[in-house]
Phi, psi and omega in degrees: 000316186278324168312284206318336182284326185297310196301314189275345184284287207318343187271321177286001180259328178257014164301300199294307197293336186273304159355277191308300198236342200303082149126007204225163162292115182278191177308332185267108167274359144293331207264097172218140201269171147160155223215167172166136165251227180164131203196156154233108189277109208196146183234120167286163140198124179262091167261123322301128161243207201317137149073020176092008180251120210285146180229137177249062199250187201193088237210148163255106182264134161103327227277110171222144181234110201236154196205120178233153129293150159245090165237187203055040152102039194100329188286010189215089165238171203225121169211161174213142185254078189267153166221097220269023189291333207297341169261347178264329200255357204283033161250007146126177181240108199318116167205086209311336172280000194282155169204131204147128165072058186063354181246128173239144201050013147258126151294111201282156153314117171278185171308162199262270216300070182283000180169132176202125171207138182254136183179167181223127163278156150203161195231151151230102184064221173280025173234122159259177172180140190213160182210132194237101171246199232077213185233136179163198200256144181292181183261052170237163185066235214220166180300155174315112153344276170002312170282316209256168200311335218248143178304296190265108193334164139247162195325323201289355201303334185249021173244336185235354191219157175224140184185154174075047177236185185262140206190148181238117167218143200233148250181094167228143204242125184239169165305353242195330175168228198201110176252142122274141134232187182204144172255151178190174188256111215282351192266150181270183205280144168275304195201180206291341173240045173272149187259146180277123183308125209283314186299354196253014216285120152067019178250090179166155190213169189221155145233168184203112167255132158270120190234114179230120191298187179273156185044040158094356202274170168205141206262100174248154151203162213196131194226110173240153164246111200243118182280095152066056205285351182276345168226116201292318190297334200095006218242346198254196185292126182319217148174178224196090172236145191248172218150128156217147183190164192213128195235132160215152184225147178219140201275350204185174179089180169260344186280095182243343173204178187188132187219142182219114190215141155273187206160111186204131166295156155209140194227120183174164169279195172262043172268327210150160166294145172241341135270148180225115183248129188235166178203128165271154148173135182243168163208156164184165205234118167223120198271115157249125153043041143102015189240151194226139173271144141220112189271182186193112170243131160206152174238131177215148187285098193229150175275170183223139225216132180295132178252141190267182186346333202234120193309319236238011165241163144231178196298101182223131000291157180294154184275287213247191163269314194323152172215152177281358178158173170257141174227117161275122183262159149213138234205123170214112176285142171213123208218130182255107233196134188274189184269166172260147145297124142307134171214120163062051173063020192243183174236093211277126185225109140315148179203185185200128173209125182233171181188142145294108191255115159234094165272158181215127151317122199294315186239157146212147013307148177216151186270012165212049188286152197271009165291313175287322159300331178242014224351091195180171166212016157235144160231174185210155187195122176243128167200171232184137150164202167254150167279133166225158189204120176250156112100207202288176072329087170295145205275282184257178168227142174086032167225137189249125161076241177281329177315307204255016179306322227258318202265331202281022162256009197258120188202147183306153156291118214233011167067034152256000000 
């Protein structure tokens, strides 16, 4: 009942603010707006998943109500992010490779205040620059899952993407691409309504450049030093995360988008890394008369973390550094998506997304192997439902100011 309410406040709230303001300039022509909501309504079933046993569910994923400003002719914006997983999502959403914040083979809930950040732009000629503070996404790696085609998260979301920390990022627009940096706050959300800890403020840092070639392509690459995301005291172990990708999006054609990114962790004190994580992964998008094809190939590193009574948490606050072992996952996603309709003022698109799981233990002995665990050495996961989308859409997220002027129409095709 608090989904479907989660669901209906957010759609029904941003019809009227799109009425008003959504997209368009009102008597104040410095001034502009837009408002857009978002929800995916969907059922998984996973076979086998923890301890060999097949799940079957049933969830309101994504539901966000999101909103930015301009004013003084651009040189002043304003944006926010609510996200309502924390009342649909909070026993997490099955996804046997997922792992972060405390939840394993579940994807957890982010923070309902998923981003709210204030800042100022400006251009001199072919340069821009701008500086943006709040709460909101660091500037590393590759876009949110969420913009890009596919329902169900991949393993990599805490190797390629850092968000909901508090952070000052600053931004310069060259003819040629984009450098970001940032200062932010390394510990990640404890629950859906943790806050970034005033003590830990801005003691971390990211950088990122963006290079964009002839025919749409575009080139990043991107490096952070993350102060102790695992322990909110500050006290744990770093990390070191690195990130490259070649991103292309095309406006026509059947061939509509191709994504490509590496990704790697290092967990260790200033002796050295003591853990190491690597990550693969490609995508790409092909359109016929509105109905879209899509894939997903990835390999990816994930740690594995003592787990409690109920298979699908771990141990938060971490007791130790220890971990029980490494699992390589491969991974192959395939998601079939209808044109999207209109209904009831929202824009409703059907789908279908199944995937192949193969975990494997990187060593042995290991105190986790996932044959025994899941007792398999395939797994499969089918799910189904609709995309609803009211009012604007943003194409990306976690790019701020001068960072997205050159990207922020270029965006996958997501069947809405």
């Amino acid at each position: 009942m608090l989904a479907r309410a989660a669901v209906a406040l957010a759609v029904a709230t941003a019809q009227p603010l799109l009425a008003q303001h959504g997209d368009h300039v009102g008597s104040d022509s410095t001034r502009r707006g837009r408002v857009g909501a978002m929800a995916v309504v969907l059922g998984s079933h996973a076979n086998p998943a923890a301890l060999g046993r097949p799940v079957t569910e049933g969830y309101v994923s994504q539901p966000m109500l999101f909103g930015d400003v301009q004013l003084a002719g651009g040189r002043v914006a304003a944006l926010a992010t609510l996200n309502f997983e924390g009342a649909t999502l909070s026993r997490g959403e099955i996804n046997p490779d997922g792992y972060g914040e405390g939840y394993i083979d579940r994807r957890h809930p982010h923070t309902y205040l998923h981003e709210a950040m204030l800042g100022v732009a400006g251009t001199r000629g072919a340069v821009g620059a701008s500086l943006f503070a709040g709460k909101g996404f660091v500037p590393f790696g590759t876009d949110d899952p969420m913009v890009r085609p596919f329902v169900k998260y991949p393993v990599n979301h805490h190797h390629a993407q850092l968000m909901e920390r508090g952070l000052v990022a600053a931004a310069l627009q060259l003819p040629g691409g984009t450098l970001e940096l940032a200062r932010f706050n390394g510990d990640e959300p404890e629950g859906a309504s943790d806050w970034p800890n005033a003590g830990r403020a801005l003691d971390s840092w990211a950088a990122r450049t963006t290079v964009f070639a002839p025919g749409g392509v575009e080139l990043s690459a991107s490096t952070a030093r993350v102060r102790s995301p695992e322990f909110a005291s500050g006290e744990g172990l770093d990390q070191r995360k690195a990130s490259a990708s070649l991103r292309l999006v095309r406006g026509s054609g059947a061939w509509r988008y191709a994504f490509a990114e590496w990704a790697r962790t290092r967990e260790g004190a200033s002796a050295g890394p003591r853990f190491a994580f690597t990550s693969l992964l490609a995508e790409g998008a092909w359109q016929l008369r509105g109905v879209q094809l899509a894939a997903r190939a990835e390999r990816t590193e994930r740690p594995e973390e003592d787990r409690l009574d109920d298979p699908y948490r771990s141990v938060r606050p971490l007791l130790d550094f220890n971990i029980l072992g490494r699992t390589r996952w491969d991974i192959v996603t395939v998601q079939l998506s209808a044109p999207g309709r209109r209904l009831a003022g929202a824009r409703v698109a059907p789908f279908v997304e199944g995937a192949w799981l193969a975990p494997r233990a990187l060593a042995h002995p290991t105190p986790m192997d996932p044959r025994i665990f899941y007792d398999a050495s395939r797994l499969w996961m089918l799910s189904g439902g609709v995309r609803l989308h009211a009012g604007a859409m943003r194409p990306r997220f976690g790019r701020y100011g001068a960072a997205q002027r050159h990207v922020g129409d270029a965006s996958p095709p997501r069947a809405h």
